[in-house]
N, C-alpha and C positions, 0 to 999 in steps of 0.2 A: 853134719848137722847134729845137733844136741838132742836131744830124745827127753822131752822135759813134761811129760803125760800127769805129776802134781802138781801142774805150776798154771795157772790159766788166769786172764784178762778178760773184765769184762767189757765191751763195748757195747753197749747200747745204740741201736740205731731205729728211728723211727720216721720210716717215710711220710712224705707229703708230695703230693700230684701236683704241674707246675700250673699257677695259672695266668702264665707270664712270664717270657725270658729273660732275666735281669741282663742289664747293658753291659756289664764285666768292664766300662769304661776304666776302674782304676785300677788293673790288674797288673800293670808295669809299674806303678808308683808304688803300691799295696807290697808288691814281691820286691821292691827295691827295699821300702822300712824294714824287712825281716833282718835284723841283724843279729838271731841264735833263736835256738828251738832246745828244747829238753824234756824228752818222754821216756815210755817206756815202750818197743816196741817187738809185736809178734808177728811170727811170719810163720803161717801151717801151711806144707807144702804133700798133696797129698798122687799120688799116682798110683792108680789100681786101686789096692787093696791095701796101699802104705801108707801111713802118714807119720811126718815127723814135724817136729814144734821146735821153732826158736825162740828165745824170750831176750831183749837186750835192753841194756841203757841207751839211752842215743843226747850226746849233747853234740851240736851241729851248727857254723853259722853258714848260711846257706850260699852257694856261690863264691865262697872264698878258698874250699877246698880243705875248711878248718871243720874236724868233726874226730869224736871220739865213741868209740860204742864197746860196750862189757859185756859179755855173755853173763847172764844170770844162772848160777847153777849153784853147784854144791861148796865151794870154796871161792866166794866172797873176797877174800885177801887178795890171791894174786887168779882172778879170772882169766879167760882170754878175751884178748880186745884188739883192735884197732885202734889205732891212735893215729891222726895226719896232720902236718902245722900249714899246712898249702905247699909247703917242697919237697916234704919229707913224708912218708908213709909207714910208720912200724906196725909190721904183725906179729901178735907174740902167741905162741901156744904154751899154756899152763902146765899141761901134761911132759913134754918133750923141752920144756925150759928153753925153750931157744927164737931166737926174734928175727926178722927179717927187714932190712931198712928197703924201701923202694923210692924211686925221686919222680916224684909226681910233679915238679916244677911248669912240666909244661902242658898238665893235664886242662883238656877243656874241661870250661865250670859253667857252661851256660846250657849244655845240652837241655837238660830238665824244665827249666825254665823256658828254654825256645819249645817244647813240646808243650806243656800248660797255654802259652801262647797262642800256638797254634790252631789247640783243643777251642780254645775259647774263641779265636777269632772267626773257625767254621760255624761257632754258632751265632755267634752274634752276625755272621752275613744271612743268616738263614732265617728264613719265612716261615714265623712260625716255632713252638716249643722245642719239636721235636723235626725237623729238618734236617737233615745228616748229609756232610758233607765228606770227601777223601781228607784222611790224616794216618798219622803214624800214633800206634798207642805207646803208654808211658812204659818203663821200664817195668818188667813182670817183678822184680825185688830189686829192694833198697842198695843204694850206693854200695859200697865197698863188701858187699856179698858176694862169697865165692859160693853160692849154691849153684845147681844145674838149671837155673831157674829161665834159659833161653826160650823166646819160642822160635826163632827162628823156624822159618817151615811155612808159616802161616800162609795159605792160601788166597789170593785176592787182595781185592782193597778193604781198608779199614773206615766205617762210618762213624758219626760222631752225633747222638742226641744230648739235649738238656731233659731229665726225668723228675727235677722237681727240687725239693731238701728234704733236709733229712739232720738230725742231732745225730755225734759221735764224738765219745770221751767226751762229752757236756759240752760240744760244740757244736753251733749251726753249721752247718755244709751245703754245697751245690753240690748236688748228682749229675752225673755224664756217664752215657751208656755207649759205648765200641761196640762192634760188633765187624765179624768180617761179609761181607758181599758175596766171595765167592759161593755157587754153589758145589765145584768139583774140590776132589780132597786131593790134599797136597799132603806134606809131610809131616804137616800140623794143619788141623780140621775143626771146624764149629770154633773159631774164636768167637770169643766173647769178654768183655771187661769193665766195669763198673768202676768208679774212681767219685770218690768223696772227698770234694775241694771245700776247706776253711773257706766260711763268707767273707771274714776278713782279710786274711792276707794269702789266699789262693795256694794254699799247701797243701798237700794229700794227705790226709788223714787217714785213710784209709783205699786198699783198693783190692778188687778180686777179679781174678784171671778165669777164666776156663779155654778149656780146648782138650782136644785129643791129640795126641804124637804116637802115630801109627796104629792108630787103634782106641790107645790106651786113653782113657781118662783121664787129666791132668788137671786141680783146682788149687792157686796158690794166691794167698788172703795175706795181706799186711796190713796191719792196722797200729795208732797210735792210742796211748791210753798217759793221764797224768800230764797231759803237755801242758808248755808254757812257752809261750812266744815273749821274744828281746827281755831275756831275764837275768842281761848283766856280765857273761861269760868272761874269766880272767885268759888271760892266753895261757896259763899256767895249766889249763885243763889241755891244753893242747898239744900238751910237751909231753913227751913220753922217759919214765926213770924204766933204768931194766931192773927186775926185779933179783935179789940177792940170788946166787948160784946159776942166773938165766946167764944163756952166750945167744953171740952174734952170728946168722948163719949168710953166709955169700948169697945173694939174690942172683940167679943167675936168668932170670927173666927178663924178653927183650922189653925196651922201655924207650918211650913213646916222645915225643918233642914236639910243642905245637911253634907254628910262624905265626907272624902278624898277615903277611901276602905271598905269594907267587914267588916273588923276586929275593925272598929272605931265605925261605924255600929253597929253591934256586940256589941259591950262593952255596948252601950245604950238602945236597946232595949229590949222589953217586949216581942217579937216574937224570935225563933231562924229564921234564915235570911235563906232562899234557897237558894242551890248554883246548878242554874241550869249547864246543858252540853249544850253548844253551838260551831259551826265549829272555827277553829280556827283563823279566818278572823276578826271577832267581837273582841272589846275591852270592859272593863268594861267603862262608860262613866261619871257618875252618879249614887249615894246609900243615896237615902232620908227616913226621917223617920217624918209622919207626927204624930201633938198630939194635942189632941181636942177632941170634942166628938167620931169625927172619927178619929180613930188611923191606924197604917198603916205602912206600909217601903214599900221600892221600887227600884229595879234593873234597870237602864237603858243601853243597852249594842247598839253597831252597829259598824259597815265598811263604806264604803264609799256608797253603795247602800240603805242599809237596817238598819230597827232599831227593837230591842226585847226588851218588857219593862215587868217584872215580879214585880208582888205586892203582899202584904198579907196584909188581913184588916180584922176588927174586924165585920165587913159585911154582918155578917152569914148570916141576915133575909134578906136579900137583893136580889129581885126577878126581872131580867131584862126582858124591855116591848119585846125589838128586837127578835124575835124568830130564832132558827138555827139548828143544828143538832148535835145527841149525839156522843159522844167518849169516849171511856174509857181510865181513867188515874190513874192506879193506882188499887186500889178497888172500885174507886170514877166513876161516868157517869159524864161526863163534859157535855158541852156545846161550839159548836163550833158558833159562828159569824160572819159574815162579816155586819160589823157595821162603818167600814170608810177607808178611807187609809189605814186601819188595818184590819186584821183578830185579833179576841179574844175569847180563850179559857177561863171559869170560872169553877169552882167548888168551893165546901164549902166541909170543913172537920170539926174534934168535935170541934176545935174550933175556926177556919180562913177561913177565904174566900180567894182564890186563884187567882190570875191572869195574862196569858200570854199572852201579845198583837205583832202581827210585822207588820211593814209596809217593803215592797218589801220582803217578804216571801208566798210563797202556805202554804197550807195546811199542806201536810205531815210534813216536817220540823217544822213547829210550833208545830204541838202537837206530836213529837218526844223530842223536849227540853219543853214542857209541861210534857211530861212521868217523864223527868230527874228531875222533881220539885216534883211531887204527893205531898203528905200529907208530909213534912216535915218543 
């Protein structure tokens, strides 16, 4: 992270109390028009007694996998950036002149969007302002950020209120307040997170994280400032030139493939694919198959509340720190967790490591469609 302590953004934010939950009715059609966004955008990530500050360009069209973003610092000409065209992903470091191509072709693009969704559909089921329902919170930092910015850990389920609006960067917003349920600590404690949604086209302008990870205080804030929504983007912003004296470095990162179904899935992999039993509320949503040293496939299913994500990896030796308790599945002793917005079930079989994680599911349920998976 960049350590940018001259460099600051103002956001302006000015709440207002809700007196009425607006209907979010056009929030699919709203987030379909976003065809590019262009701000400037900070992300202060503080733990303990640390804090360090990013500042970036961000031109992005949303859902397409097409996005560019510049570090703002001292050398302007040739910054570091990210650059992605939806297949391709360059990473370039300034300092060390060398670039990284990754093939993001078969990267899921809807994640973000199916969460905003979601957010919104627990409230608008809800009785009332501030009625909180189970959900999964949004990503703690912006797309293509290698910061440590995980929470995994988080204890319990996640709620979801409506708190009102509020202006940010000269824009109306919807406020929504997360928070987690649990009262026992896990290995991330007191979540909490605040997310300021554009009234228009349902985009995060801003959002702030809290919690603790073993103790420690953790508060990480990303905010937009200078936006402009559908402002014309050429694809030429989207192409990456290397810059004079820069070289190409091997990516030797495993790298991910998504299917359309089961059966496309299927046809290419090295594992047979489990076909867990889930309520019939859940859709299949997502079936990746990662290849690298770590190999791997991956079921991701959910409704509008909850998500269930099953995987098989080659993982065997693979011994987790979080401690939890046993279950049987199968002829196998699992492992039951509660290690973040999810509960996860593991075991290893003769020759896969197993795994079923949900967010807005108990216990029982999960490792009832854990049973439906065992050693297959």
């Amino acid at each position: 992270m960049v350590l940018l302590g001259s460099l600051a953004i103002g956001v302006w934010v000015a709440a207002e109390p809700p007196d009425s939950t607006p209907s979010f009715d056009d929030v699919q059609q709203q987030r379909g028009s976003v065809n590019g966004l262009v701000g400037v955008r900070k992300t202060v990530y503080k733990r303990g007694n640390t804090t360090s500050e990013s500042v970036e360009r961000v031109w992005l069209r949303p859902g397409t996998g097409q996005y560019r973003i510049e570090d703002i610092h001292d050398d302007p000409q040739w910054p570091e950036r990210k650059v992605a065209n939806g297949s391709s992903l360059w990473l370039y470091d300034d300092d060390a002149q060398t670039a990284i191509q990754i093939d993001i072709s078969q990267t899921d693009r809807s994640s973000s969007g199916d969460r905003i969704a979601r957010l919104l559909a627990v409230v608008r089921a809800a009785d009332g302002p501030v009625t909180a329902g189970s959900v999964d919170p949004l990503p703690v930092v912006p797309v293509a950020s290698e910061r440590d910015g995980t929470t995994r850990g988080i204890a319990g389920q996640i709620t979801v209120a409506y708190t009102g609006t509020a202006t940010v960067a000269g824009r109306d917003t919807y406020v929504l307040s997360l928070r987690s349920t649990a009262n026992a600590a896990g290995v991330v404690s007191n979540f909490s997170q605040t997310v300021w949604l554009d009234q228009e086209w349902y985009v995060p302008l801003k959002r702030t994280t809290e919690y603790h990870r073993d103790g420690t205080p953790v508060k990480i804030t990303v905010s937009y400032e200078n936006v402009t929504f559908n402002p014309g983007l050429s694809d030429e912003r989207f192409q990456f030139d290397l810059p004079p004296n820069g070289t190409v470095k091997t990516n030797e990162t495993p790298t991910q493939q998504q299917f359309v179904d089961i059966a496309q899935l299927q046809a290419v992999a090295n594992y047979s694919v489990p076909e867990p039993i889930l309520p019939d509320s859940f859709d299949l949503r997502e079936t990746t198959r990662t290849v690298g040293n770590v190999r791997s496939i991956g079921l991701r299913y959910a409704n509008e509340t909850a998500t269930v994500a099953v995987s098989k990896s080659n993982l065997t030796w693979y011994q987790p720190h979080t401690e939890g308790r046993n279950v049987s599945i199968g002829s196998e002793t699992a492992t039951l967790r509660n290690i973040g917005t999810e509960l996860r079930i593991s075991w290893t079989c003769a020759d896969a490591r197993y795994s079923v994680a949900g967010t807005g599911l108990s216990a029982d349920p999960l490792i009832e469609i854990a049973r439906s998976v065992a050693c297959r």
